[in-house]
N, C-alpha and C positions, 0 to 999 in steps of 0.2 A: 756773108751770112748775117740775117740779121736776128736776134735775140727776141723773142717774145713771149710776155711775162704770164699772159693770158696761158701758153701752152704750160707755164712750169705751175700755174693754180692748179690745172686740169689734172696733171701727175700728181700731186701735192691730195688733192682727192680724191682719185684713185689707188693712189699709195699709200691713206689710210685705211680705205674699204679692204684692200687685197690686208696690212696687217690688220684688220680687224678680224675679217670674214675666210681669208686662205684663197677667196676666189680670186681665179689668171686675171693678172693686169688686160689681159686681152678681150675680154668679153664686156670690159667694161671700156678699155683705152679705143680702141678700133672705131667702133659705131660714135663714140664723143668726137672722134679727129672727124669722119665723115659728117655727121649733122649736123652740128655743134659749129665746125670751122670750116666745113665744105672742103676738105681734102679728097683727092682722087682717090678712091676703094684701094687699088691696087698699093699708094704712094701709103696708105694709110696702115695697110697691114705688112709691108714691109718694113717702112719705119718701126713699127708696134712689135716687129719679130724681131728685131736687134734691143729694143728695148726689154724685151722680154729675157734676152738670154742675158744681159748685162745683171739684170732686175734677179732674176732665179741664180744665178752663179753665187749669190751670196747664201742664199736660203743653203743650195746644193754644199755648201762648207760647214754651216753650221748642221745638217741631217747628217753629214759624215763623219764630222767630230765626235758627235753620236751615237754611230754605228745604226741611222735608221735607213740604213738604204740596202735592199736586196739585188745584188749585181746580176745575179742572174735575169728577173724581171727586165732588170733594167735592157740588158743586151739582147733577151730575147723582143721588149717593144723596139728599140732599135734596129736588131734585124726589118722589123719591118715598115720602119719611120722614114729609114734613110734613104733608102732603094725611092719608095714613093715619094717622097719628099724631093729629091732630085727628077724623077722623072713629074713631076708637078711643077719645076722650076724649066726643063726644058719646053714645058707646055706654054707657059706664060711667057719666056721667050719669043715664043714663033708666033703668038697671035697678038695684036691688033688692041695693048691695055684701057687705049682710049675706047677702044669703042661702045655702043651701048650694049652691046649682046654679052662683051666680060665684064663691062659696069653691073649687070643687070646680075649676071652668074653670082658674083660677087657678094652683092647684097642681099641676095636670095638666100646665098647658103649661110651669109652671116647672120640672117634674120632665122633661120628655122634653127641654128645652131643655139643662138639668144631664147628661146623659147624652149629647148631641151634645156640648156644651162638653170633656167630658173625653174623647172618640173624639178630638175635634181633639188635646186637647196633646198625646196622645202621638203620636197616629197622622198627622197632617200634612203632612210628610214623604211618607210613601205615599200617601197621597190627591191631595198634588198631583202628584206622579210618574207615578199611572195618568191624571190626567184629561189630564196633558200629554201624555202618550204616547196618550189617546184624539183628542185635538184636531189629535195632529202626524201622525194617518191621512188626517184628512178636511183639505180647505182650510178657512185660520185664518178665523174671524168675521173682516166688516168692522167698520170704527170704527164706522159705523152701527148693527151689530147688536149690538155691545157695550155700545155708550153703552142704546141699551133694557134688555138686561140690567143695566145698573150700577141703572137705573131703577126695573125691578123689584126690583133687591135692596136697595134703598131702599124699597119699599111693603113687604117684606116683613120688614125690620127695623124698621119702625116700627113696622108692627103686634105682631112682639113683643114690643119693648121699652117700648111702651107697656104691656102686657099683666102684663109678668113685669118690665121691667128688666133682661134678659137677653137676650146676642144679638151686641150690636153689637162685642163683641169676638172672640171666638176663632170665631164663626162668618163674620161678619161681614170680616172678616181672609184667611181661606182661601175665602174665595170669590171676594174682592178678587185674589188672587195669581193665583187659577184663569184670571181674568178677563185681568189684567193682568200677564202672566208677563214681562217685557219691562223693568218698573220694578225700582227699588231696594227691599228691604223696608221696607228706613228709610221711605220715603217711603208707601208702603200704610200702615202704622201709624200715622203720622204725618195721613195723611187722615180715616182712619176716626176717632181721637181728634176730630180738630177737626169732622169731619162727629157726633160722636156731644153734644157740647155743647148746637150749639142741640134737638137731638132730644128729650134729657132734659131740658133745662130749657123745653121747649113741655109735655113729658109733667110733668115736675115741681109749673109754673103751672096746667095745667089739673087735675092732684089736688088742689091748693092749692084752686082755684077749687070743686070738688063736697065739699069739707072731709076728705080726705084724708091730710091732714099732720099729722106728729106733732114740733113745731119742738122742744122738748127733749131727743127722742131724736135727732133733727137736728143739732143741736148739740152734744152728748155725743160722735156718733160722728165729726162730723168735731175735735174736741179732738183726739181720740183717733188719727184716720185721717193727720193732716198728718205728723206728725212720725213714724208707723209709716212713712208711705210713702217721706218723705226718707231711713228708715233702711234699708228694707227695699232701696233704688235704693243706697245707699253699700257695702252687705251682698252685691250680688246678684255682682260681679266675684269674689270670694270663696267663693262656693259654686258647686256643681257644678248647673247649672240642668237637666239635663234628670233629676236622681234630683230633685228639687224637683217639677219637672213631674209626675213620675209618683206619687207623694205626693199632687200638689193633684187629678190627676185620679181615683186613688182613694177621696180623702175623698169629691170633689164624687157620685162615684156613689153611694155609700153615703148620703149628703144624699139624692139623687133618691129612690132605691128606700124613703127614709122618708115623703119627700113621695108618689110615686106609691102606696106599699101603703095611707098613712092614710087 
């Protein structure tokens, strides 16, 4: 294995942005390893899902010290993360990683993902404003019918983030608040972190398992990624976050429309 210092910069600024901004190492790490260092899609978000779970397993300690994580949420997006997310790893199994047609899937879905991810930072705010002023027309869902949706948005972030690595935050987040308008934000954040651990490291071991991984660039970036993120979280009361926000959701579009035109 050899060490490269280029990949532990790359973590190093990303690991400030995510403590800056709270957005997933993934929307920002994944398409960097692809354009950036021409990593294989596949090699890229596998790597990037083992980093991810290493990356959130510390956040997940300190929201529980806390007491900001609702167990319930969390096992109900589970229920539907894990199911999908394993049958999303025996898919990628059986087909054919090199080829263009899952290169192409790949980048596709990480590019339109890239492009919701940045509509949320800025726009979040208004999106949840309309859907609660849709929801405070009609009578609220019962717990019943929420706990299903919380379910499907567990099938349907596992399927992404198996996919791309991308998802379980800033999408993932606003649809949790849509959901759950009633809770503290602290606490949504705080679930979806600890609900997004075991997700990435299921998705993480099963790239491991179809030889996926690329453990030097693994380890480069998280060198690189701990101490960005400590700084980026000491930095973040300091700067002005929503000109940060609109910044990161710029870049992130311009990343997409390079991934979606190529």
């Amino acid at each position: 294995m050899t060490f490269e210092p280029l990949y532990s910069l790359s973590g190093l600024m990303v690991g400030a942005l995510v403590g800056i901004t709270g957005v997933g190492g993934g929307s920002l790490m994944t398409p960097l390893l692809v354009l950036l260092f021409g990593v294989h899609p596949a090699t890229a978000v596998g790597t990037d899902l083992l980093y991810a779970a290493i990356t959130k397993t510390a956040g997940t300690a300190v929201h529980g010290m806390h007491g900001r994580v609702n167990w319930k949420i969390v096992g109900s997006l589970a229920a539907g993360s894990v199911p999908a997310a394993l049958s999303m790893l025996w898919l990628m199994a059986g087909v054919d990683r090199k080829s263009i047609g899952v290169t192409n899937t790949i980048t596709t879905a990480l590019g339109w993902l890239l492009v919701m991810t940045a509509i949320m930072l800025v726009f979040r705010g208004q999106i949840l404003a309309f859907a609660r002023r849709a929801i405070g027309e009609r009578m609220p869902p019962r717990p019943a019918t929420i706990a299903v949706f919380t379910v499907v948005l567990g099938l349907v972030l596992g399927v992404l983030v198996t996919l791309t690595s991308v998802g379980a935050g800033a999408l993932g987040v606003t649809i949790l608040l849509i959901l759950y308008p009633r809770l503290d934000v602290r606490e949504i954040v705080g679930s979806d972190i600890v609900h997004a651990v075991p997700l990435t490291l299921i998705g993480g071991m099963g790239y491991w398992f179809i030889g996926e991984i690329d453990w030097a660039m693994l380890l480069a970036l998280l060198a690189g990624s701990i101490p960005g993120i400590i700084a980026g979280s000491l930095l973040a009361p300091k700067l002005h976050e929503r000109t940060i926000r609109i910044v990161l959701s710029v870049t992130l579009a311009i990343v997409a429309w390079n991934l979606l035109a190529g």
